[in-house]
C-alpha positions in Angstrom: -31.9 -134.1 189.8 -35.3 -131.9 190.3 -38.6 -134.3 190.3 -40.5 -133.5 187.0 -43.8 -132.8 188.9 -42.4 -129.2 189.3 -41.6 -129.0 185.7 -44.6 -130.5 184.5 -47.4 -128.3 187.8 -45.1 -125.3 186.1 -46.0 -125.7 182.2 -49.5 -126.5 183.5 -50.0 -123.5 185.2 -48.4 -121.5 182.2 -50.8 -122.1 180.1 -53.7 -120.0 181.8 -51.2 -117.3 182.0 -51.2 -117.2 178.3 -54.5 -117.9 177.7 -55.7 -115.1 179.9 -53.8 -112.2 177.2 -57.2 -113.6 174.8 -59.5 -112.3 177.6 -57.6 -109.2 177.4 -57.5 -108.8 174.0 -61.4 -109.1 174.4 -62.4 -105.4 174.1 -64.7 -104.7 170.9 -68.0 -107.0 170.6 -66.2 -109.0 167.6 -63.4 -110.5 170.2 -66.2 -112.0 172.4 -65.4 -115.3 171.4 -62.2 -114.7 171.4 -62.3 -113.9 175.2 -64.9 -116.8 175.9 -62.0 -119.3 174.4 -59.5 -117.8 176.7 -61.5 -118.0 179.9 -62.2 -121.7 178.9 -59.0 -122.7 178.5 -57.8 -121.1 181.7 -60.5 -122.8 183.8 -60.1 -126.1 182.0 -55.8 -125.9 182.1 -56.6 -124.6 186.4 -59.2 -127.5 186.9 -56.8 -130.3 185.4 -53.7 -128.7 187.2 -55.3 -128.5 190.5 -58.0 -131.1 191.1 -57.3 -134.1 188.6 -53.8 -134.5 188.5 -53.5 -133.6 192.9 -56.6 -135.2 193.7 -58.4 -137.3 191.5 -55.3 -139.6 190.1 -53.9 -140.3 193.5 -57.3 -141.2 194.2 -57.4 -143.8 191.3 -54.3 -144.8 192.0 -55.3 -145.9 196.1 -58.1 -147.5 195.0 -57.3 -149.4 191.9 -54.2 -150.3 193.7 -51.3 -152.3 191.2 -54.2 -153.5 188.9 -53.9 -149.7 187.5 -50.7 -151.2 185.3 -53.1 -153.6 183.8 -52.3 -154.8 181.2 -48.5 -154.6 182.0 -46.6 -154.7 185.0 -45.9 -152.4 187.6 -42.2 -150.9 186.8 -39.3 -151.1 188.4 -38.5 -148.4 191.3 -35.8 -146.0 190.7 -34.3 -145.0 193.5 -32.9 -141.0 193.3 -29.2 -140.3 194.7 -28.9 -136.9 196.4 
């Protein structure tokens, strides 16, 4: 069995990829907005993928230490046959 964080970095970065076909369909003056939306999303879905989820959690996570399952307990470890 695969770990989920390559299915979950994969739909994350999917996302931009279809976001970006607004900023292409940008062309007249009327689709402005359309292609403003699209850029945000991209940046926002990149930003969340790239820095929060690879950077900023683990960082909680080290500092916050087992209080972060507050106010349940830490779960059980699975362990993954190979």
């Amino acid at each position: 069995m695969r770990s989920p964080v390559v299915l979950l970095m994969a739909s994350d970065l999917v996302l931009p990829v279809i976001a970006t076909g607004l900023i292409g369909t940008a062309v007249g003056l009327t689709k402005v907005t359309l292609g403003q939306l699209g850029l945000i999303v991209d940046l926002g879905v990149l930003v969340d993928t790239l820095v929060v989820r690879t950077v900023v959690v683990p960082a909680l996570f080290s500092l916050v230490g087992d209080r972060i399952w507050w106010p349940g307990t830490k779960p059980a470890r699975e362990t993954l046959e190979v």
